[in-house]
Backbone as CSV, one residue per row, in Angstrom:
resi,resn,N_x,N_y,N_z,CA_x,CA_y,CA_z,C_x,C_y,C_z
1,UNK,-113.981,227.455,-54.644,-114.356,226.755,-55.860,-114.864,225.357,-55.490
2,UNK,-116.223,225.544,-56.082,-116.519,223.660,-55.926,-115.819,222.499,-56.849
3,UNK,-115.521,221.519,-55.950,-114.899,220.397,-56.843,-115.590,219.770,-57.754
4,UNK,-114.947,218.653,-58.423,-115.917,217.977,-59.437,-116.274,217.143,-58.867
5,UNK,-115.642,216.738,-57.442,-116.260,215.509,-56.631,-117.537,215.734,-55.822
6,UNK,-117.131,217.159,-55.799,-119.318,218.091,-54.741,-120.162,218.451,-55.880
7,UNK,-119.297,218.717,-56.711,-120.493,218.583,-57.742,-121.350,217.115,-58.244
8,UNK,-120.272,216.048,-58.384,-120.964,214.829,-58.371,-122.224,214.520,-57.293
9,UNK,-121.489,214.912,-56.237,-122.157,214.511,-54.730,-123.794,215.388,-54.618
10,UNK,-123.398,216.279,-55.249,-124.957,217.234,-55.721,-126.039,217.158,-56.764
11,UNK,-125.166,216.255,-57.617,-126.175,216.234,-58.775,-126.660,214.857,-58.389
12,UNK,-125.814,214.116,-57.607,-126.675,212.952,-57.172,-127.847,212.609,-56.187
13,UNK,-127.464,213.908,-55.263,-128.553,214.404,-54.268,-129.802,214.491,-54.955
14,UNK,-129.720,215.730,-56.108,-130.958,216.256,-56.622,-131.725,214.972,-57.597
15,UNK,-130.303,214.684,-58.078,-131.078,213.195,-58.977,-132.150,212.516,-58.062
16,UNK,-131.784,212.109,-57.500,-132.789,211.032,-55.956,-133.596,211.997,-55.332
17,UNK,-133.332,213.071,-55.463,-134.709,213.817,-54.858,-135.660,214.003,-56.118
18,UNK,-135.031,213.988,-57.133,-136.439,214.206,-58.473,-137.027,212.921,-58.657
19,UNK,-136.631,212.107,-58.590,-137.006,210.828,-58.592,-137.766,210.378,-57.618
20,UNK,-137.344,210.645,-56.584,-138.274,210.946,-55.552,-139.751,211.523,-55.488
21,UNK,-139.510,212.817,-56.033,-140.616,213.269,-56.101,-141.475,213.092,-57.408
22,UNK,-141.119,212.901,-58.388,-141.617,212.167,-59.690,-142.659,210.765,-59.404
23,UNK,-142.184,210.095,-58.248,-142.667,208.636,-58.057,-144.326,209.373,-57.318
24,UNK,-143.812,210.470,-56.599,-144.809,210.730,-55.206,-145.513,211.668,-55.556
25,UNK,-145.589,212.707,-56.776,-146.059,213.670,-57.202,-147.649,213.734,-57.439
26,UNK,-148.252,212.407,-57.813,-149.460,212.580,-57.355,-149.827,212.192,-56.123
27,UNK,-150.388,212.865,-54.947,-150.360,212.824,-53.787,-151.593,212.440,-53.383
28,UNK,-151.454,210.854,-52.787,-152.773,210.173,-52.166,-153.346,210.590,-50.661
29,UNK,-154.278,210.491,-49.988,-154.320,210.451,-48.617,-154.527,209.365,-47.947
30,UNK,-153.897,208.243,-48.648,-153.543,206.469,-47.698,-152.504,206.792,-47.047
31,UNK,-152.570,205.788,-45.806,-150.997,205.854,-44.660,-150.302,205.721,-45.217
32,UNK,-150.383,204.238,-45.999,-149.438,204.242,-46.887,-148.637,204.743,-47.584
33,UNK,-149.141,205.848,-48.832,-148.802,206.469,-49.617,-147.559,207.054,-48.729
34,UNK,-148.321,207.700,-47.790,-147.384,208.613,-46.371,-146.085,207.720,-46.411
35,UNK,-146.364,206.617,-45.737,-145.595,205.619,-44.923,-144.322,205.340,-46.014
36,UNK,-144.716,205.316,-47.677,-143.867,204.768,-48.264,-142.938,206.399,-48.245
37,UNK,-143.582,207.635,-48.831,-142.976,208.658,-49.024,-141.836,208.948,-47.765
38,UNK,-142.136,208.965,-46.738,-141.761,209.267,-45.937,-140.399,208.307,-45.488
39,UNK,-140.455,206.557,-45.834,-139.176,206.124,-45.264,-138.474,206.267,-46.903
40,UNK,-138.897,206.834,-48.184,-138.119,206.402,-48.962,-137.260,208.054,-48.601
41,UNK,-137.812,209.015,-48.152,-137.331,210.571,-48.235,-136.632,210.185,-47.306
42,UNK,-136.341,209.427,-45.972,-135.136,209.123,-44.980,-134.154,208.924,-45.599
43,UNK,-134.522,206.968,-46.819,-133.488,206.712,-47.467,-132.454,207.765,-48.247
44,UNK,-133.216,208.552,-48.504,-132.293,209.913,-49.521,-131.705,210.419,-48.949
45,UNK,-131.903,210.991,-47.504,-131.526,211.873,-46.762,-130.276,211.036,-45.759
46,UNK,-130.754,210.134,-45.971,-128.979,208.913,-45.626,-128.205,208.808,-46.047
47,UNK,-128.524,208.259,-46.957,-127.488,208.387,-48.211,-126.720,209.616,-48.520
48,UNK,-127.323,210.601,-48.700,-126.836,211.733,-48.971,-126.480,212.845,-47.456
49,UNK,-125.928,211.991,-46.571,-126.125,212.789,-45.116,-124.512,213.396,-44.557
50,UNK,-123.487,213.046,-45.481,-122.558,213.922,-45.754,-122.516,214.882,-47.132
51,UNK,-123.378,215.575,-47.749,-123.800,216.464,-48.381,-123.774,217.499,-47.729
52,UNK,-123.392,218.539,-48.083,-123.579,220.047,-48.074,-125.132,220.150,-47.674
53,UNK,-126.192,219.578,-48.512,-127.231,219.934,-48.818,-128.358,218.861,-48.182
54,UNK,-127.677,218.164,-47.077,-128.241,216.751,-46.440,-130.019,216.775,-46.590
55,UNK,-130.900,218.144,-46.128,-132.039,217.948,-45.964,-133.269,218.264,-47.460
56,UNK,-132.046,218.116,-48.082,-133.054,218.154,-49.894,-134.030,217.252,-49.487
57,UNK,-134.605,215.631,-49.191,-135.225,215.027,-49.237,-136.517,215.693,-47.934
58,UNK,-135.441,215.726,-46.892,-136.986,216.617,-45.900,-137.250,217.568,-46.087
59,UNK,-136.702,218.221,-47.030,-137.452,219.619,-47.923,-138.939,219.259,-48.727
60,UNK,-138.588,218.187,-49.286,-139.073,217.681,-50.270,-140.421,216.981,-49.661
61,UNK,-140.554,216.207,-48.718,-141.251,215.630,-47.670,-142.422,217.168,-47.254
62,UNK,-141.349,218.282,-46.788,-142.161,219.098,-45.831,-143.424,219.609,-46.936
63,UNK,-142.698,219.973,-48.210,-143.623,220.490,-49.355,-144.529,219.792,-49.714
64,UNK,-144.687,218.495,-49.607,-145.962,217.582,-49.708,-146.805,218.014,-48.980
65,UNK,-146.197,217.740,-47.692,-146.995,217.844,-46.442,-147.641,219.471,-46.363
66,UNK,-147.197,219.834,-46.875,-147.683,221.184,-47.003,-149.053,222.017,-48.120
67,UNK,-148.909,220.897,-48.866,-150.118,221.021,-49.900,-151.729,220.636,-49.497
């Protein structure tokens, strides 16, 4: 059974990854654009790096990169 404390810890993951991707969803081809997506998807993936689910943000990263 999951706790109410991994459940917190999950919905906060996904929170910061939608937000994440909400900010980045229209997708430029400046370094920049890259440069910002890319250290803010670290920040997530730090933060959230005792998670069950640590690589939501480089999930999130790879699917850009993938379009």
């Amino acid at each position: 059974m999951v706790t109410d404390e991994e459940l917190k810890a999950v919905y906060g993951m996904f929170t910061d990854a939608w937000k994440l991707y909400k900010k980045y969803a229209d997708v430029q081809q400046e370094d920049e654009y890259w440069e910002a997506l890319i250290a803010e998807a670290d920040a997530v993936a730090k933060k959230h790096q005792n998670n069950k689910l640590t690589r939501c943000a480089s999930v999130l990263t790879e699917l850009y990169l993938a379009k």
